[in-house]
C-alpha positions as CSV (number, residue, x, y, z in Angstrom):
1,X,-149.7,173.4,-9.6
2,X,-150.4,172.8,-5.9
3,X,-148.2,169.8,-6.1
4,X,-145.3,171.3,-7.9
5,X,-145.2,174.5,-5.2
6,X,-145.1,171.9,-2.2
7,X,-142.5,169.7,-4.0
8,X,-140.4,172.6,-4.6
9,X,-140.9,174.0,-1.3
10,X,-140.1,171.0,-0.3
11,X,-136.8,170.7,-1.8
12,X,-135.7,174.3,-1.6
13,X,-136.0,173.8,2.5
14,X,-133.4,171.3,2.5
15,X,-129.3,172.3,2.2
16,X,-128.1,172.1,-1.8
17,X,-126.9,168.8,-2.4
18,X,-128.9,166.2,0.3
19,X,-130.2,163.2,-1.1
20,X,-134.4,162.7,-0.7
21,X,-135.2,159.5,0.7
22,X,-138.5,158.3,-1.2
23,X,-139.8,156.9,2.6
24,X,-139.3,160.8,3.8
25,X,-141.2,162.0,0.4
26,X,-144.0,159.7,0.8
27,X,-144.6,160.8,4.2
28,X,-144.9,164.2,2.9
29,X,-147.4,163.3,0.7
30,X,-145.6,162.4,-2.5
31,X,-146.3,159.0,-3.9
32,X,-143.7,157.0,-6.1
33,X,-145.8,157.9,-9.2
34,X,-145.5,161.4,-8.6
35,X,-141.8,161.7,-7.9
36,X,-141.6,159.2,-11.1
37,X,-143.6,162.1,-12.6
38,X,-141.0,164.7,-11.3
39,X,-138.1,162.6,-12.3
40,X,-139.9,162.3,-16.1
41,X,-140.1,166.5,-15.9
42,X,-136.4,166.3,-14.8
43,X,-136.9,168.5,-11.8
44,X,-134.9,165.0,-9.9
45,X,-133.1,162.1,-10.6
46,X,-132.6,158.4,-8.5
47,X,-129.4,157.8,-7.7
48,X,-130.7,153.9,-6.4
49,X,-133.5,152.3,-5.0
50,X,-135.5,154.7,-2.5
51,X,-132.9,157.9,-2.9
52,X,-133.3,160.8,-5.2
53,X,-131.3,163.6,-6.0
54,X,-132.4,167.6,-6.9
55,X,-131.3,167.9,-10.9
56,X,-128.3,169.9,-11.1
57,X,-126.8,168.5,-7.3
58,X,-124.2,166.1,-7.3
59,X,-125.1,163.6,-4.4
60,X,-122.0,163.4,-1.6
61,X,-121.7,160.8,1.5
62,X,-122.1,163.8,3.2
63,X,-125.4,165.0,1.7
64,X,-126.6,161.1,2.0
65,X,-125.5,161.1,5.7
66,X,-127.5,164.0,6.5
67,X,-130.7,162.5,4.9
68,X,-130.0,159.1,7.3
69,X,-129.9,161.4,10.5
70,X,-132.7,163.8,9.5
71,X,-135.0,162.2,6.9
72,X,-135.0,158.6,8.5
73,X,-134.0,159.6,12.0
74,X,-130.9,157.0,12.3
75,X,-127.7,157.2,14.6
76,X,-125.4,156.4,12.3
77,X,-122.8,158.9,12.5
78,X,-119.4,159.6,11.9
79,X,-117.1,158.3,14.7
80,X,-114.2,156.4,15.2
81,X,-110.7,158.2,13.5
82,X,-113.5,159.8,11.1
83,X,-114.3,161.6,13.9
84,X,-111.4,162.3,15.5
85,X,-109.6,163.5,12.3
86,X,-112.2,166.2,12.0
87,X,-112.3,167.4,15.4
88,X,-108.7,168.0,15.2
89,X,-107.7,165.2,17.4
90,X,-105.5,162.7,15.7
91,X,-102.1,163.3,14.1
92,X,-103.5,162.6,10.3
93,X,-106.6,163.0,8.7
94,X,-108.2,159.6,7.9
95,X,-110.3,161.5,5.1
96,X,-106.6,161.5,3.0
97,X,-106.2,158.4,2.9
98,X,-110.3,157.8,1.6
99,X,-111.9,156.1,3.7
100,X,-114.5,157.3,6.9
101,X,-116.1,155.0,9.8
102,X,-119.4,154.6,10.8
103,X,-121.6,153.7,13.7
104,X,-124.4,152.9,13.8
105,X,-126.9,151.2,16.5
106,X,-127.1,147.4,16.7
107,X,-130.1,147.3,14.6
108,X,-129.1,149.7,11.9
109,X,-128.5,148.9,8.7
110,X,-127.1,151.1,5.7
111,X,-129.3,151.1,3.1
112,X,-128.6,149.4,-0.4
113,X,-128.4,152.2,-2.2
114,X,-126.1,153.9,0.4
115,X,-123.7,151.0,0.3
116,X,-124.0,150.5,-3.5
117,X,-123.1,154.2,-4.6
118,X,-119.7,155.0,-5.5
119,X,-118.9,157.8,-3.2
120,X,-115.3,158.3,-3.8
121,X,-114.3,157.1,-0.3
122,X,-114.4,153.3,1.1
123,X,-117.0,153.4,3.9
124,X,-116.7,151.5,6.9
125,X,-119.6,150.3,8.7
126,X,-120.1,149.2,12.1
127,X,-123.6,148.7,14.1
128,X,-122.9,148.0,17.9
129,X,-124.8,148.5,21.0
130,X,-122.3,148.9,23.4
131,X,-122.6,152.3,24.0
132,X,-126.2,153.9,23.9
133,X,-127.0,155.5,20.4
134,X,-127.4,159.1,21.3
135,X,-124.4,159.4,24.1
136,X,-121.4,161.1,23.4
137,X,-122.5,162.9,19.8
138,X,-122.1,166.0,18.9
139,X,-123.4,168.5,15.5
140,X,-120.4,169.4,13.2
141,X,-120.7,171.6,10.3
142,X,-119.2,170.2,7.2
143,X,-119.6,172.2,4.4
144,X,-123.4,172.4,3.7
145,X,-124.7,169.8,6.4
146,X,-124.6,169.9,10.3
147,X,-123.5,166.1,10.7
148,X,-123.6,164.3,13.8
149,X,-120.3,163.0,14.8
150,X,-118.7,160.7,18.0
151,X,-117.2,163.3,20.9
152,X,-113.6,162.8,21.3
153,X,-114.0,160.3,24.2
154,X,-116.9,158.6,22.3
155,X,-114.6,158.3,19.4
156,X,-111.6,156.8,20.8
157,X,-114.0,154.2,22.5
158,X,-115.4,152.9,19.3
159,X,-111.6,152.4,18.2
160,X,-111.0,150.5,21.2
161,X,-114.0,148.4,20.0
162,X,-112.5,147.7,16.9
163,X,-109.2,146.6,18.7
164,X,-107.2,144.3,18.3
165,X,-108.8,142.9,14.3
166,X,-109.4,146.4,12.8
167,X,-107.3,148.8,14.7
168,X,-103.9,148.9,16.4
169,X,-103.6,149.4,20.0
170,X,-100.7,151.6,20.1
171,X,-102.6,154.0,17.8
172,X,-105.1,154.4,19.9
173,X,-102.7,155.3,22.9
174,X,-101.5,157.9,20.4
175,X,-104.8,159.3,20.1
176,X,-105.1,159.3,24.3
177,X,-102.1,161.0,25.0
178,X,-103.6,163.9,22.7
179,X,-106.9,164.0,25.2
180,X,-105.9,166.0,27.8
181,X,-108.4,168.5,28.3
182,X,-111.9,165.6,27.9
183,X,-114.3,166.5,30.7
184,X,-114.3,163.9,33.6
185,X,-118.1,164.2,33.6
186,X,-118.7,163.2,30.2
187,X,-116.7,160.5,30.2
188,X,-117.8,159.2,33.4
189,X,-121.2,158.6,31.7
190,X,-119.8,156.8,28.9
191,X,-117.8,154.8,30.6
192,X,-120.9,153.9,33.5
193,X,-123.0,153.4,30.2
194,X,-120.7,151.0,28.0
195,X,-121.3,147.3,28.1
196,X,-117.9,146.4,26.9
197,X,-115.6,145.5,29.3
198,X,-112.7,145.3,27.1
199,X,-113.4,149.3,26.0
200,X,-113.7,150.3,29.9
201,X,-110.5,148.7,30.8
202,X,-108.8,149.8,27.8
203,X,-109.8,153.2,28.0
204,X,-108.8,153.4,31.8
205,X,-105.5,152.0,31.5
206,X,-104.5,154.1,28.6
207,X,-105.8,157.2,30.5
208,X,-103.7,156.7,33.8
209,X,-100.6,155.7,31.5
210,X,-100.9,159.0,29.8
211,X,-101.4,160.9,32.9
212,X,-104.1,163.1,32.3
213,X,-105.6,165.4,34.7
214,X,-108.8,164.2,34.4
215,X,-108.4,160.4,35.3
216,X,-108.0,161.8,39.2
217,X,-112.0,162.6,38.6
218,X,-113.0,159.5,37.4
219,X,-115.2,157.5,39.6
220,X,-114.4,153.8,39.5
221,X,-116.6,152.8,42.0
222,X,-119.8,153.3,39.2
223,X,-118.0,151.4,36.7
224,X,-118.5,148.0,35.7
225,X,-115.1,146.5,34.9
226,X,-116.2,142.9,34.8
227,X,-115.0,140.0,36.4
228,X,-112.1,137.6,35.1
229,X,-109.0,137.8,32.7
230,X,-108.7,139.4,29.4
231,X,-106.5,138.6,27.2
232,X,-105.9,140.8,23.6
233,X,-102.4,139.3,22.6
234,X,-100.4,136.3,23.0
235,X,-97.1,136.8,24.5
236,X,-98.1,140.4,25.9
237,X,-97.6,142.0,29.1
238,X,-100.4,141.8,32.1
239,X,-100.9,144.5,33.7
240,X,-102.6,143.3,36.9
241,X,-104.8,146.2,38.0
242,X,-107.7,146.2,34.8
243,X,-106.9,142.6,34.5
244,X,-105.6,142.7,30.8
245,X,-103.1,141.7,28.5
246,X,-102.0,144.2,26.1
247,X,-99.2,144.3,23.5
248,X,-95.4,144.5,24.9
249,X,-95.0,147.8,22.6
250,X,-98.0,149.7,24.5
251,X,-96.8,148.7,27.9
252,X,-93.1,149.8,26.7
253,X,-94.6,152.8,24.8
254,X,-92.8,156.3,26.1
């Protein structure tokens, strides 16, 4: 009886429709033959290995999401034009077209079960280090669950990081022209903290182009811009001061 308070107690003390990771359980002193016991007195059910589900909630990448921040104590989050979509900060909303981006540090995996679910939406996963795990993130509500999400200036950087294979340049000058009110501070410390060079430069040139307020603010002296060329397409235009070679159309973009 003691058992079956804490375990519901347990449950009831998490939002309606989170998923239970078995590791999170069995530190809270539930062993895999008791939640097999539970599952068996269909109070829950196992939607894969190591991740159950309260009997009568239907399990959501949100709900999953939340148990990898909370239960498991990961950074992967919601960033990229995932991010940016729900903050209201890109012209469409990347969740119509079913998909969403993740991040996630350079050591972090999804789980299987995660990654093996059907949740109605292609998932995009990317672990990186090159900006630290916790910087730039911020608590959104969606629907049940407070979800940590990328900032807008953390978000845009993690498309530049995905430039030029798996998103288009021009985009993400799109997405710049519509930051005009990003705190220099903040993104000072992202841009002092990120170790990619192509990002920084990126993110800099696109900045000044657009003609933001808050470039005037920005402290190049702290910033590591690298030494050297960098090239991102062939036949593209150089543009001398950040030492880079972007596409004709983003040069030529009005």
């Amino acid at each position: 009886m003691e058992k079956e308070q804490k375990i519901n107690h347990l449950l009831n003390a998490q939002p309606s429709g989170v998923v239970y990771l078995s590791s999170w359980l069995t530190e809270n002193g539930f062993s895999t033959q008791l939640l097999n016991r539970y599952k068996n007195s269909n109070w829950i059910y196992s939607i894969g290995t190591g991740a159950w589900m309260r009997v009568g909630d239907s399990p959501t990448y949100q709900g999953a999401l939340f148990a990898l921040q909370r239960q498991a104590d990961l950074n992967i989050h919601l960033g990229g034009k995932t991010a940016l979509s729900l903050l209201g900060k890109a012209h469409y909303l990347e969740l119509a077209t079913k998909q969403i981006t993740l991040f996630g540090g350079s050591n972090e995996r999804l789980p299987a079960w995660f990654l093996k679910y059907d949740w109605g939406v292609t998932v995009n996963y990317f672990s990186s280090s090159f900006l630290p795990p916790k910087m730039g993130l911020r608590s959104l509500e969606q629907g049940a669950f407070n979800l940590l999400v990328s900032t807008p200036a953390r978000a845009l950087m993690e498309c530049l990081y995905l430039t030029p294979q798996k998103q288009e340049l021009v985009e993400c000058y799109e997405i710049m022209e519509g930051l005009n009110n990003l705190r220099p501070k903040q993104v000072q410390e992202l841009l002092m903290a990120c170790t990619s060079i192509k990002v920084k430069r990126l993110f800099l040139y696109m900045a000044e182009k657009a003609g933001h307020d808050w470039f005037k603010y920005i402290d190049f002296e702290n910033i590591d811009l690298g030494k050297g060329k960098r090239s991102l397409v062939k036949d593209g235009v150089y543009i001398s001061k950040y030492r880079t070679t972007v596409p004709k159309a983003l040069e030529n973009y009005e």
